[in-house]
N, C-alpha and C positions, 0 to 999 in steps of 0.2 A: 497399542499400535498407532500411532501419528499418520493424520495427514503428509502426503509429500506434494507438492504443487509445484508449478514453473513460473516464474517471477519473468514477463514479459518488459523489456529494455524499451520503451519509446525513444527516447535520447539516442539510444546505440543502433537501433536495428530498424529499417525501412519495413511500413503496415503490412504492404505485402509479402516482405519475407518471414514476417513476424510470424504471421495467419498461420503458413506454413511451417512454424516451428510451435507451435502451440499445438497444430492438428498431431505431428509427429509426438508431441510428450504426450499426449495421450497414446497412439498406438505405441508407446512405449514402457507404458506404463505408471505415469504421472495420473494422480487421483483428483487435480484441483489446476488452478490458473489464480495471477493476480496481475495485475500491470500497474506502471507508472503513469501519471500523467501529471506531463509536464510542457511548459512552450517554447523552453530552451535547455539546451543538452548540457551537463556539465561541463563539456572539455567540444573543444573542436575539433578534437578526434576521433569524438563519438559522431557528432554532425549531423543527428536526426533529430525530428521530435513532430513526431506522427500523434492527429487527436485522440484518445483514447476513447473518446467515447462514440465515434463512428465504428471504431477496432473494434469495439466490444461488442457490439453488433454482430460483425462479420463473424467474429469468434464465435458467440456462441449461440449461433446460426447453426456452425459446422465442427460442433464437438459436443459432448454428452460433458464438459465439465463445469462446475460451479466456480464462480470468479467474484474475486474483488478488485477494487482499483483506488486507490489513494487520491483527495481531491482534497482541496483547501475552498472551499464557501467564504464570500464575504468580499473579496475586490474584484479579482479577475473573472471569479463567478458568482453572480447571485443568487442567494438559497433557493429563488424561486425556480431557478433553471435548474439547479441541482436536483432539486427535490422531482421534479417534473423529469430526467432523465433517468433520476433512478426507479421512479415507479413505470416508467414504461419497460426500462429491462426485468423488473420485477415482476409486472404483468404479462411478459412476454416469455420467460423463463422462471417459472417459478420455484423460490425457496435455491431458486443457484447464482443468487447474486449478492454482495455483501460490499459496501463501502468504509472503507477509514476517511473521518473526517480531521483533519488538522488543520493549523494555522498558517501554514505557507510559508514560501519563501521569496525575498524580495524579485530573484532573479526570474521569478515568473509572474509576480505581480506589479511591479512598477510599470507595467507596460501601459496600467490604464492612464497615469499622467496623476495617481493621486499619491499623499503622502504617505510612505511605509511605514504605518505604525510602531511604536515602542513595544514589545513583548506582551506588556499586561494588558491591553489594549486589542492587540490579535487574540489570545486568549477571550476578552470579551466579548468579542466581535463573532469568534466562534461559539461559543457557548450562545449565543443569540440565534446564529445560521443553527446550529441542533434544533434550538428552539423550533425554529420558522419549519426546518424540515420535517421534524415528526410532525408535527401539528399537521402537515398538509399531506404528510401521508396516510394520518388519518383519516381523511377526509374534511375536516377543517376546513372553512373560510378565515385564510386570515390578512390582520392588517397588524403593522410592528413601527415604533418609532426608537430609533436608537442607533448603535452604529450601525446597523445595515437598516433601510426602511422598505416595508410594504404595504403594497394599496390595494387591500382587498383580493387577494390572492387564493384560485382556489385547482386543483388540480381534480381536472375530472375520471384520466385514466387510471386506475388502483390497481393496483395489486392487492390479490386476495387475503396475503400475510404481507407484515410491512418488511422488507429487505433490513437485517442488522447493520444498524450502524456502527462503525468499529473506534474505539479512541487510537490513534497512534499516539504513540510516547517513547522518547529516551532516555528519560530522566524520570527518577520517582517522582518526584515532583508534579511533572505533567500526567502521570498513572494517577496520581493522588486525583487529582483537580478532576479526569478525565471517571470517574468511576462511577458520579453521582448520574452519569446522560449514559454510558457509553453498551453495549451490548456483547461488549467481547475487547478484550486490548491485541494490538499489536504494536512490536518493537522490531529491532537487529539486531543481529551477533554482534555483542559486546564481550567482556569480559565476565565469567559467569557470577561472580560477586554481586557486577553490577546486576546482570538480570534479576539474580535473586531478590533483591534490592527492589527493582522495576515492580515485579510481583508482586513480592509481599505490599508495597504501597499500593498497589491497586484492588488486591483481596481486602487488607486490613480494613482501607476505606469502604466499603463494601462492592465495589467492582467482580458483576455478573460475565456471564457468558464461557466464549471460550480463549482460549491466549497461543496468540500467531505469531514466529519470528521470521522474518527474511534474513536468508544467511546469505552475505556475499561469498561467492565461491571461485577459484579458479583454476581449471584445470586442463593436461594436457600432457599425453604419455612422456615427454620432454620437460625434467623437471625448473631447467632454467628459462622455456619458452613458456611453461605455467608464469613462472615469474615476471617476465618480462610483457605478459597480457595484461596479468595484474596491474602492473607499472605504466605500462601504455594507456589502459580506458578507465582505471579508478584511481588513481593519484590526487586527482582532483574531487573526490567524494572521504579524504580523512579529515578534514577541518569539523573540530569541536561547536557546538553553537556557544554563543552568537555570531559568527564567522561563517557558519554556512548558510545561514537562516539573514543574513546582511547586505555579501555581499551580491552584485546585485545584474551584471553580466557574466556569460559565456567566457569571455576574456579576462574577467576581473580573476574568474575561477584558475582560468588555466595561467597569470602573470603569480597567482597565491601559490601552485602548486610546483613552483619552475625547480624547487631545490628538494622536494621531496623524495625522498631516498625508496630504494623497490623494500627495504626492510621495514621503512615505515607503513607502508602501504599494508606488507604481510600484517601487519593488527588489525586492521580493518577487513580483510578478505583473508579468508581461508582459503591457501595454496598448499597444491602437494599435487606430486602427480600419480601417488599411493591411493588406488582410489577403498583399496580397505581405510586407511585415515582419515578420507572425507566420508566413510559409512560412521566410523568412531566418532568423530565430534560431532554429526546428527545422529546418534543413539545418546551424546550425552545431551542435547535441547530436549528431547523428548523426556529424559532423564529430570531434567529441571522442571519438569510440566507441561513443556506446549505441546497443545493437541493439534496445530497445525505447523509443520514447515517448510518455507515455501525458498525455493533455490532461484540464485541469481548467478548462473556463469558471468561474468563481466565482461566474456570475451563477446567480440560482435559475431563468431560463426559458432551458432548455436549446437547444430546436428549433431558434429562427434561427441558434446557434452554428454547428450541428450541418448543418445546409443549406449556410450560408457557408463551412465548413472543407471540407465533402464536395465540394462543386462549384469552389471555386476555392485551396485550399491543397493536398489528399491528391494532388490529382496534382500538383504542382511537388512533390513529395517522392519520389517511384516507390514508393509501399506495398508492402511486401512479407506477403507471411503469415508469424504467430512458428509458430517449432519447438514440438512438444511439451512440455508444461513438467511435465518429469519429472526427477527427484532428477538429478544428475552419478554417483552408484551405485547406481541402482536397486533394488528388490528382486530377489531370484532366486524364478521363479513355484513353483520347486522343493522352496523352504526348510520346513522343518517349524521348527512354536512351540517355542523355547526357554524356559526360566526365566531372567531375566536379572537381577541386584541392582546396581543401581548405586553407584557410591560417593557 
C-alpha cells in the first residue's frame, strides 16, 4: 500500500490559500505533504512564490501530516541556515519532517550576483552542503573550506532523530552519485523505463531508505479543460536539463515555452479526466516500487482536485501512513558536540 501525499505548488498558489488546501488533503484523506521551494515561479501565469519555509511552519502547526520540501544548499542558501531550519522543524515535529537536497536551478539562484556554476561543480558544492549538514545535525562544531566555507558553526537546537535527508534525481546518473549521502531518493513521472533505470542506479550503488516520486497530474470532469490547465500552468516545466537547470528567469521560461504544443506537455503531466486512469498509472508507480506518491494537480484551484482524488481515487489504492522520516543513521540522543573540520 503506498504512501499518497499532496505536492504543495509555491509558484502557482498564494501561502494562505495553500494552508487551506493542504488542511483539506488531509480531511480528505491524503496521508503525507511535500512542497516546492522556490523564489520564482516558472511561468507568469503561475505568479506566486511564497517561502516555504515560513509555510511549513503554518502547515504543520495545523495538520497531523509529515512533510518534505525540496531545497538546493550552497548559493541562495547556506548549509548553515539550512541545516539550522531543518532541525528546528525536526525538533518541533518529530520523525514528520524530511528534506531532498539538490543542486538547483539558476532561475532561483543567480539572484545572489554570483556565478552559476557548470554542473560538476553544483554537484560539488552539494555533496559539500550534505557534508556541513549532517555534521551539524549531529551536533558537530564545524568549520569547512571549499565551495561553500564555514566558520565554526554549531547548531544548538536538535532534534532528537536527525530528519532524512532525501537525494532528488532525474537521471541515473545523479541516483548513482546521490546514493553514497542520501537516505531515501526522490524523482518524477518519467517514462517508466526510465525510472526503472533511476532505481536500479541508485539500489545498485548501494542507495538506502525509501523511493518517492512526484507525479505531475491534471485533472478535471472536462476532459479538454484538463487539458488546457495542463497547457496553461505547466508548459513551461517540459524542458530537458540543461535547459531547465540554466535558464535563468521567469521570462526566459515562459519566451522557451511560447511554441509548445498541449500534446507535448501530455508527457510531462498526466491528464485524463477518467479519474479510474489517474488511480491506474498510480497503482502502476507503486507497482515499480515507490513507497511514497506524492501528487501535483498543476492546476492553481486545488479543492475539486482534492474531493475527486479523496473520494473516488485514494481508496482504489489502500493508503497506507509513511514511516517516520528520519535519517537511515540517526543521531544518538547521547552524543556530545564535537569540533569537526571538514576537508
Amino acid at each position: 500500500m503506498p504512501v499518497i501525499g499532496f505536492h504543495n505548488s509555491h509558484e502557482q498558489i498564494p501561502p494562505a490559500e495553500l494552508l487551506k488546501a493542504v488542511q483539506h488533503a488531509e480531511e480528505v484523506g491524503f496521508t503525507a505533504a511535500m512542497c516546492s521551494d522556490h523564489l520564482e515561479p516558472w511561468s507568469e501565469r503561475q505568479g506566486e512564490s511564497g517561502f516555504a519555509w515560513s509555510w511549513l511552519g503554518a502547515a504543520m502547526a495545523t495538520t497531523n501530516l509529515p512533510f518534505g520540501a525540496v531545497n538546493a544548499p550552497g548559493q541562495r542558501y547556506h548549509p548553515v541556515i539550512v541545516a539550522q531550519a531543518i532541525a528546528t522543524l525536526g525538533s518541533m515535529f518529530p520523525g514528520r519532517f524530511w528534506v531532498a537536497l539538490g543542486s538547483g536551478e539558476a532561475m532561483n539562484e543567480h539572484v545572489t550576483g554570483h556565478v552559476w556554476p557548470r554542473k560538476e561543480l553544483r554537484d560539488a558544492r552539494l555533496r559539500e552542503c550534505v557534508d556541513v549538514i549532517r555534521a551539524l545535525l549531529a551536533g558537530e562544531e564545524v568549520s569547512h573550506e571549499g565551495l561553500v566555507t564555514v566558520d565554526r558553526a554549531r547548531i544548538w537546537t536538535l532534534p532528537e532523530q536527525q530528519p532524512a535527508l532525501i537525494g532528488p534525481a532525474v537521471t541515473a546518473a545523479t541516483a548513482r552519485r546521490h546514493a553514497e549521502w542520501a537516505d531515501g531518493l526522490v524523482t518524477i513521472n518519467q517514462p517508466h523505463e526510465t525510472l526503472r533505470e533511476v532505481v536500479a542506479a541508485y539500489r545498485d550503488a548501494g542507495g538506502q531508505g525509501t523511493l518517492t516520486i512526484q507525479v505531475h497530474v491534471s485533472w478535471d470532469p472536462d476532459p479538454d479543460r484538463a487539458m488546457a490547465i495542463a497547457h496553461d500552468q505547466w508548459r513551461s516545466n517540459v524542458f530537458p536539463p540543461p535547459l531547465c537547470w540554466d535558464l535563468d528567469t521567469t521570462k526566459s521560461f515562459d519566451q522557451a515555452s511560447t511554441h509548445v504544443t498541449p500534446e507535448a506537455v501530455g508527457e510531462a503531466v498526466r491528464v485524463s479526466s477518467d479519474l479510474g486512469q489517474h488511480a491506474a498509472w498510480l497503482a502502476e508507480y507503486a507497482d515499480l516500487g515507490f513507497d511514497q506518491i506524492y501528487l501535483h494537480h498543476v492546476g492553481k484551484e486545488q479543492r475539486p482536485f482534492l474531493d475527486a482524488f479523496g473520494e473516488h481515487v485514494l481508496p482504489q489504492l489502500g493508503v497506507s501512513a509513511p514511516a517516520p522520516a528520519v535519517a537511515v543513521s540517526p543521531r544518538r540522543p547521547e552524543q556530545t558536540p564535537q569540533p569537526a573540520i571538514l576537508p
